[in-house]
N, C-alpha and C positions, 0 to 999 in steps of 0.2 A: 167134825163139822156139824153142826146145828143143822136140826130138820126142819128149821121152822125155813117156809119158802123166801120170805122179805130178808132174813137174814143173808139167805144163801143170795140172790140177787145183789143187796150191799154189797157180799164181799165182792163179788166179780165186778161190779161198777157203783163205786159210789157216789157218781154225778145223776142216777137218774133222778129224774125230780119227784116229788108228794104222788103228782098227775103221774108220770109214765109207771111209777109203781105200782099205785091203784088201778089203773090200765088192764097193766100184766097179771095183779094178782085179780081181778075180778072182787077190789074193793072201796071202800069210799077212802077218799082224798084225806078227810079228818082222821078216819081213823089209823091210814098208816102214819101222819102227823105225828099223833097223839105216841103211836107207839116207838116210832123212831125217839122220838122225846123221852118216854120214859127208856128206852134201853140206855139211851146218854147219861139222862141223871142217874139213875141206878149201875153202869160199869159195865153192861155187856156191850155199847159202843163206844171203846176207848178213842176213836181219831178217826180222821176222813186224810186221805193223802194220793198224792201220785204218784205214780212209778217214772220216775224219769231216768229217761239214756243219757250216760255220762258223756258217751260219744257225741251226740249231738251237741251237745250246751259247753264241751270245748272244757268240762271238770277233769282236774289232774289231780284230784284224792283218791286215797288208798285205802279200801277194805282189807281187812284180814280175816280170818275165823282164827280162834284160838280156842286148842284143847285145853280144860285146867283140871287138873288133878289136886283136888283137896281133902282135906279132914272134916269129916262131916264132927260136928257138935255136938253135947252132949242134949238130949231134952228141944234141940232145935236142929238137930238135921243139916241138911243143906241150906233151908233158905235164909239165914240170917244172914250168913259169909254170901251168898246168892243175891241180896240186894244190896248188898255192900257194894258188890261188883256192879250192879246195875245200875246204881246211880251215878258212876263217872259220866262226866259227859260225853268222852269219846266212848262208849256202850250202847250202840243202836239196838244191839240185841242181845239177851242172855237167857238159856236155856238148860235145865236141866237133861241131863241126857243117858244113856245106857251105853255100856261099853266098857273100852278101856278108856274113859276121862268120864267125871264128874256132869264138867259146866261144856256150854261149845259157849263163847261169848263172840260177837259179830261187833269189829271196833271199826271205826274211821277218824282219818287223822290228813293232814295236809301233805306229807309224806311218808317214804318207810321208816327214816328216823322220827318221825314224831311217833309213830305206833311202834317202835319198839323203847322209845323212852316210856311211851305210857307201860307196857310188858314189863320193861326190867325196875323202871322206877314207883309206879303206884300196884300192879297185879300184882307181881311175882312178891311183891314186900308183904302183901298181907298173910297176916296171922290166920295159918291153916291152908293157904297155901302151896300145896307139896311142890307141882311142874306144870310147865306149860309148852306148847307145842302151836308158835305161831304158822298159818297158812295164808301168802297172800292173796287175794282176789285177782287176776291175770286177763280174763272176759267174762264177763255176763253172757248168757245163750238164753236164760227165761227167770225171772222175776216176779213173784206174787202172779204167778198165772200168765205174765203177759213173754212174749216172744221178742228178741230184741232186733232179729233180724227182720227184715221186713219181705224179702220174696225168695221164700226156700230154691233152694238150688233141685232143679227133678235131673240135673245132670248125672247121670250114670258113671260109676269109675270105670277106668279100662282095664282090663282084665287079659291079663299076660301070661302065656301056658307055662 
């Protein structure tokens, strides 16, 4: 995570406005402007978004994570096959990862047959390729920092000799 303070503030809320930011950090209004501006045009702020519950808004799509085990490249490694995969549309997320798989890629799709036609018919065909090892999304419990439940339970279990 970046130490720079306005960074770390975005990620957790990126509706405060130019004012609440300059506020908190003890700066002038122009110049977090200015700096928010250039992080955008320069790429260290790719997108502003919400985290929204599927539950609430009544969405009946299907997250997976998927393991992929591939052949990394000669002179290119993993990321060439890496944005291959990234750029399907059903690919919200892809990441390189440590372990036993490569890639983790995070798809969505309108149901379990459509992610797994994306799996068997566009992933698993590419060139380098080795396996994959779909997982589907079943609850959300916390999201990009936020909590999906809204009033924790302090009920204690009962406990039986």
């Amino acid at each position: 995570m970046s130490s720079d303070p306005l960074l770390q503030l975005l990620r957790r809320k990126a509706r405060f406005t130019d004012r609440e930011l300059a506020d908190l950090l003890s700066l002038d209004q122009s110049a977090v402007a200015a700096r928010i501006a250039a992080w955008e045009a320069d790429g260290t702020i790719l997108g502003h978004h919400a985290v929204i519950n599927p539950e609430a808004t009544g969405d009946t799509s299907v997250s997976a994570f998927i393991e992929v085990k591939v052949t990394p490249e000669r002179g290119g490694g993993f990321d060439r096959l890496a944005m291959r995969v990234a750029r399907f549309d059903q690919v919200v997320s892809c990441y390189l990862a440590s372990g036993g798989y490569d890639l983790m890629v995070v798809v969505e799709g309108g149901d379990l047959r459509e992610v797994a036609r994306f799996v068997s018919e566009k992933l698993s065909s590419l060139d380098g390729v080795i396996s994959t090892a779909t997982h589907f999304r079943l609850k959300t419990y916390k999201e990009n920092g936020f909590l999906f439940e809204r009033q924790a339970s302090t009920e204690r279990l009962a406990v039986s000799p």
